[in-house]
C-alpha angles and dihedrals in degrees: 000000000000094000124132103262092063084059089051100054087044098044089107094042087052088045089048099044096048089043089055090050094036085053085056103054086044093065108050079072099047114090101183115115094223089050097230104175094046084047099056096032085060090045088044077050100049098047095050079049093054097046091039093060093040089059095058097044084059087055105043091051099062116106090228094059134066118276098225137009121220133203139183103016098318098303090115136047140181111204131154088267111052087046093061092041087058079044102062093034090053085049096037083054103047097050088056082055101049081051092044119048091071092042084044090047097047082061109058088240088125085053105105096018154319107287094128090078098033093046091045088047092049087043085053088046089062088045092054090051092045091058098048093042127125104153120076093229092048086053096052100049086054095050083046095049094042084047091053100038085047094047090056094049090045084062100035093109085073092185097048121105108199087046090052091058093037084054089055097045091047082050100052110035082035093056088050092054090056095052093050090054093047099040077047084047088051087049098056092042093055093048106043091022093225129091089200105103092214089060083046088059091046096043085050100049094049088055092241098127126100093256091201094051094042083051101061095042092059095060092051096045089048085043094051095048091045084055090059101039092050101245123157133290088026092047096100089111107048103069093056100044092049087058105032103048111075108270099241080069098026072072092050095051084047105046117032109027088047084062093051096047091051085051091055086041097056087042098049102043111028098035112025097029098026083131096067096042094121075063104041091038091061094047092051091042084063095042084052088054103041090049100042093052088034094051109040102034083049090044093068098046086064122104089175105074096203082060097049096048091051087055093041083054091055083055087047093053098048086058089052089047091058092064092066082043077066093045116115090342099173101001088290108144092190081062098053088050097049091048100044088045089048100058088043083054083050107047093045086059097049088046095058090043090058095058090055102053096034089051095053091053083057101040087053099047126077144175112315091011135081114202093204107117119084089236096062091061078058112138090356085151100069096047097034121014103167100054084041079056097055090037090059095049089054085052090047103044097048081050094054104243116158117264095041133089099241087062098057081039094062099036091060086056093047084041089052094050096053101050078081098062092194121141084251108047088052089047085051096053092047089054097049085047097054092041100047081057089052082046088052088064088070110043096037080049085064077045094055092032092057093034108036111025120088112261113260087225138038090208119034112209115243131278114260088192111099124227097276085066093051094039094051095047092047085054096049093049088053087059101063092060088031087059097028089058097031105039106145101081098051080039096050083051099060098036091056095047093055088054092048089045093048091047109056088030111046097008091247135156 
């Protein structure tokens, strides 16, 4: 079991894991209050990660190497996927840092330490495990560590009332999700006898397994992931913490982890349940629907932006779920690639997006002053067009406009949904389309409000972010026209690391 392969597959996870503690350590010696040597020693960290993954993606891809690599005993695995996955999540999380250590600083949340880095790197550590792994108790240490990481950061502002609420509310709902995924996790075990998702698959596929019991362990464990990725009805917490909780977090809750639970996601019902798709794929039909009329009516109802994009995000999430509703319909396996690669596509776009408008929120607020209401981003364009400007293209991609990514992204799901030409998909598709239009009202209304209403002040007061802020934003904003014009590579991606996924873990095409 110990042999050094499984090193191998777990190298990332070991780096990760001493460089957190090593960070740590660090800290206790460091005195700044904006933590300079533990910011740029977890920066230094995440970029060795991202290459490093990178690296093994384009490894794992060629035809001349293994498509996966297994250790210990099969509970963890490295694949293309998973390593891009790492990838975006390293970079994800490194851009949120760049925009929060000044907002942090301005806050006094660096104050008393650094656990802003070393939580964020221990929260990365449970997204890492959660991605490779293939084994349900390996799954459920890395939610755990990602929920714990992410409760302490939700409090981190110790003095603030409203994070320290968001923090209870995160706790306790949170808390909730994860028993749900683990009581769904027993369920499975009991009924195939194996926690190895590929003997699940198997068990699952020869008919051997309890069907009642695998039934109802299904709907807790879709339950349970719908409870972390925000999707209605288990959505009540998302609105509050992303509120609540200072912005500069509020980014980190919204970019990295969603990348880990649509892994899982991905792991747990194509590969492992793919038998039960005509089940999963109901429950996550109503989930879609729920969230797609539930996020964006109640998007354009918001006057606090960080509000309206946590509901936005709950909208967000019910498109991407279309994409699984796709997935295997009648037995096609072109299908199940087209739509899988179509919601990472899909995630990857919102992410980025993400780091735009959150980081905007942050670039624009300073000590003393929360740029969080949709009336403080009043008249930004004659102060400051060019962050108006990438401000706008966040607002238009996550609406869906051409040119930008969020409308390809959007059009590979829609495209998805109508290869099955069936009376509900293209219901379905009618529906994400009226709704992402509903959804429109809120995002061009940030538009009219920073182009067309009269500025708050004559003279803005200057920005406290350094030019890495500014430099990073400006580059991020260029990605969502950069990818929106130019798809096909980040496309082509994705689409590669779900074949390579489907081959080596359900035998598929």
């Amino acid at each position: 079991m110990f042999d050094a392969t499984s090193w191998v597959v777990i190298a990332p996870e070991m780096f990760l894991l001493f460089m957190a503690c090593a960070i740590t350590l660090l800290d206790l010696w460091v005195s700044s209050t904006r933590r300079a040597p533990s910011y740029w020693a977890t920066q230094i960290t995440l970029l060795v990660l991202a290459l490093w993954n990178a690296s093994h993606a384009l490894a794992l891809s060629r035809p001349d190497f293994p498509k996966a690599l297994y250790g210990f005993g099969g509970m963890v695995l490295a694949d293309a996927f998973g390593s891009w996955m790492k990838c975006f999540a390293t970079l994800a999380l490194a851009a949120t840092l760049v925009y929060a250590r000044p907002y942090s600083a301005q806050r006094q949340m660096l104050q008393r330490g650094g656990e802003l880095f070393t939580l964020s790197l221990f929260a990365l550590l449970g997204i890492y495990t959660m991605i490779a792994g293939n084994h349900f108790l390996v799954i459920y240490l890395g939610l755990e560590l990602i929920s714990l990481s992410s409760f302490a950061l939700v409090a981190l502002r110790r003095e603030h009332l409203l994070a320290n609420e968001a923090a209870m509310k995160y706790f306790i709902l949170g808390s909730l999700a994860s028993g749900f995924l683990l009581y769904g996790l027993s369920m499975l075990y009991g009924a195939t006898g194996s926690m190895l998702l590929p003997e699940v698959l198997q068990s699952v596929m020869q008919h051997t397994a309890k069907r009642d019991i695998l039934m109802l362990g299904l709907v807790f464990i879709v339950a349970g992931l719908a409870f972390k990725l925000g999707a209605a009805p288990f959505h009540m917490w998302l609105p509050d913490v992303y509120q609540g909780a200072p912005t500069s977090i509020t980014l980190i809750l919204a970019a990295a982890p969603k990348l880990a639970i649509f892994a899982v996601m991905l792991r747990l019902l194509v590969t492992g349940l793919l038998e039960l798709a005509p089940q999963w794929q109901l429950m996550l039909m109503v989930l879609a629907v729920c969230s797609l009329l539930i996020g964006n009516l109640s998007a354009v109802m918001q006057s606090n932006a960080k509000r309206m994009l946590a509901w936005s995000t709950i909208g967000q999430n019910g498109f991407m779920l279309l994409a699984f509703v796709v997935s295997h319909a009648n037995g096609n396996n072109l299908s199940l690639k087209d739509a899988c690669a179509a919601s990472m596509f899909y995630m990857l776009s919102y992410t980025i997006a993400a780091l735009v408008s959150f980081g905007i929120l942050m670039l624009l607020s300073r000590e003393g002053y929360e740029c969080e209401n949709l009336s403080d981003l009043s008249g930004l364009n004659h102060h400051r067009p060019l962050y108006a400007g990438i401000m706008a293209l966040s607002m238009l991609s996550l609406a869906g406009v051409p040119l930008t990514v969020g409308f390809y992204a959007k059009f590979k799901v829609l495209h998805a949904l109508l290869t099955v030409p069936t009376t509900l998909h293209i219901a379905l598709a009618v529906l994400a389309i009226v709704m992402s239009v509903v959804g429109a009202f809120a995002y061009l209304r940030i538009i009219k409000i920073m182009f067309f209403d009269a500025p708050e002040h004559t003279q803005p007061a200057a920005l406290q972010a350094g030019y890495g802020v500014r430099a990073t934003l400006t580059f991020n904003g260029a990605l969502l026209l950069v990818f929106g014009i130019l798809p096909a590579g980040l496309l082509q991606l994705c689409e590669q690391a779900i074949i390579n996924m489907l081959r080596h873990m359900s035998g598929l095409g």
